[in-house]
C-alpha positions as CSV (number, residue, x, y, z in Angstrom):
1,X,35.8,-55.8,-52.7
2,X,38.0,-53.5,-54.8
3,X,35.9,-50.4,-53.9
4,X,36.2,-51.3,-50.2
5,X,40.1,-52.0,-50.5
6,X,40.0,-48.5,-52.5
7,X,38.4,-46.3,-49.5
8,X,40.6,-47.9,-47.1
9,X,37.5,-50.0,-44.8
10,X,39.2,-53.2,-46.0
11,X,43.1,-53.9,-46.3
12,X,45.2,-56.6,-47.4
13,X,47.8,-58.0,-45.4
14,X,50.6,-60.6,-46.0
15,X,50.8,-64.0,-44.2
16,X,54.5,-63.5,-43.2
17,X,55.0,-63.5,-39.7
18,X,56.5,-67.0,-38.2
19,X,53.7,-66.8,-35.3
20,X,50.8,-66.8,-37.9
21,X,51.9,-69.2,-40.3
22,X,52.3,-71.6,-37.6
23,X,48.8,-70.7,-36.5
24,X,47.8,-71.1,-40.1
25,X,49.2,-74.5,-40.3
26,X,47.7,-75.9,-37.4
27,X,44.3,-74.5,-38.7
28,X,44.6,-75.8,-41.9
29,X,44.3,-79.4,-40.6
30,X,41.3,-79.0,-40.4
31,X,39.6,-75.9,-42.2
32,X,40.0,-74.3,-45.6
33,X,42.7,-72.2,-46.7
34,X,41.1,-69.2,-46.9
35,X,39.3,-69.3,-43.1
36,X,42.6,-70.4,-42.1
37,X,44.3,-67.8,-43.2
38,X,42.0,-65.1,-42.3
39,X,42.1,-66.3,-38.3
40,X,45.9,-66.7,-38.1
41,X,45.9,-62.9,-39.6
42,X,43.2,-62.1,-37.1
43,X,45.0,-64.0,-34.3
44,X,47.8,-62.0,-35.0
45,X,46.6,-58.8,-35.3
46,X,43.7,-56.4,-33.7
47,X,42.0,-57.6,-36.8
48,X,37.8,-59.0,-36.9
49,X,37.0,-61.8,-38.6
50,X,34.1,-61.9,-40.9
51,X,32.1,-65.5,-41.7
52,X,29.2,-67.0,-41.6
53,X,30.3,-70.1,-40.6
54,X,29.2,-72.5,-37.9
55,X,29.9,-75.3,-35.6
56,X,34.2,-75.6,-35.7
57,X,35.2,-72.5,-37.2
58,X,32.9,-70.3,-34.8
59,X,34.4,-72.2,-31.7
60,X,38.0,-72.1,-33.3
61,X,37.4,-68.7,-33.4
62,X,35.8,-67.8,-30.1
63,X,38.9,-70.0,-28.7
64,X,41.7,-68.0,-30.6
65,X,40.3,-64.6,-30.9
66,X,37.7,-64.1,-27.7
67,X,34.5,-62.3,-28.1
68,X,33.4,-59.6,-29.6
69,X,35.8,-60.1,-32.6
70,X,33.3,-62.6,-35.3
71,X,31.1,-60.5,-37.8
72,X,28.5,-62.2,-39.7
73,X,26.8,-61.0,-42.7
74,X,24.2,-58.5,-40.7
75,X,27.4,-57.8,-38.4
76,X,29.2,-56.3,-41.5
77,X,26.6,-54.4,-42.9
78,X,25.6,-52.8,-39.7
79,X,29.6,-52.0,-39.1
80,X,29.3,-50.2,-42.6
81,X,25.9,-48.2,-41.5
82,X,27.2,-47.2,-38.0
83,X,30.7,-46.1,-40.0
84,X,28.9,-44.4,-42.5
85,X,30.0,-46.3,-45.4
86,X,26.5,-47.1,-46.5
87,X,23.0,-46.1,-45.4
88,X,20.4,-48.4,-43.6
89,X,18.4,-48.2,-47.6
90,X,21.5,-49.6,-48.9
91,X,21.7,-52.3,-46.6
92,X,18.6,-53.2,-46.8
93,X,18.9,-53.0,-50.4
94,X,21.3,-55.6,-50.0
95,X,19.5,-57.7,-47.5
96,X,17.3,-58.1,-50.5
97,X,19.3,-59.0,-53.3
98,X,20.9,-61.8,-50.3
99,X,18.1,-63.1,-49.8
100,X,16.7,-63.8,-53.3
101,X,19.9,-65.6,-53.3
102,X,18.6,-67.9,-50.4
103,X,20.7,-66.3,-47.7
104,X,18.3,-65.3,-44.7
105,X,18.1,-62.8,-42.4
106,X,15.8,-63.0,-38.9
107,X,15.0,-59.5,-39.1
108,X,13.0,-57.2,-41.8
109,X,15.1,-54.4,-42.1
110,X,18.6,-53.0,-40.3
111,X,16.6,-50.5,-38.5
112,X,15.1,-52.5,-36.2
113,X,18.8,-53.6,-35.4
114,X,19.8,-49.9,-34.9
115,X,17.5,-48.3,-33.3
């Protein structure tokens, strides 16, 4: 995380603005502080949202922030491979240590998913 703050491909940004706070209020009925937070930022800004989560988070998001604007886990790393901030080896280097960790992927390697 501090690396990617570092080169600039992440930023941090303040929860400030009147508009998202009352965004992150309303969310925080009924998701966690930190999902809330990061969709009223989103909702706010040009900004994607990265998660893996499901069911009323991914509709919360889909309803606030439209398509195209959710990355999940391969979603991230293939942003980082097409952006040039890692290689497809890396990722899938990655991909492995994940998924010794129990988090699956569908797919054998990020080539298949670029090419």
């Amino acid at each position: 995380m501090d690396e990617a703050l570092g080169a600039g491909f992440l930023r941090q940004m303040p929860l400030t603005e009147p508009d998202a706070l009352a965004i992150f209020a309303d969310l925080r009925q009924f998701l966690g502080l930190g999902e809330s937070a990061c969709m009223a930022l989103a909702a706010r800004s040009d900004a994607m949202v990265a998660s893996d989560e499901k069911r009323r988070f991914l509709r919360e998001a889909e309803k606030r922030l439209g398509p195209g604007r959710i990355l999940n886990t391969p979603g991230l790393f293939l942003l980082a491979i097409r952006r040039g901030a890692m290689t497809v080896d890396e990722a899938d280097e990655a991909k492995a240590v994940l998924e010794r960790h129990c988090f699956r992927m569908t797919f054998s390697s990020f080539r298949e998913l670029i090419e």
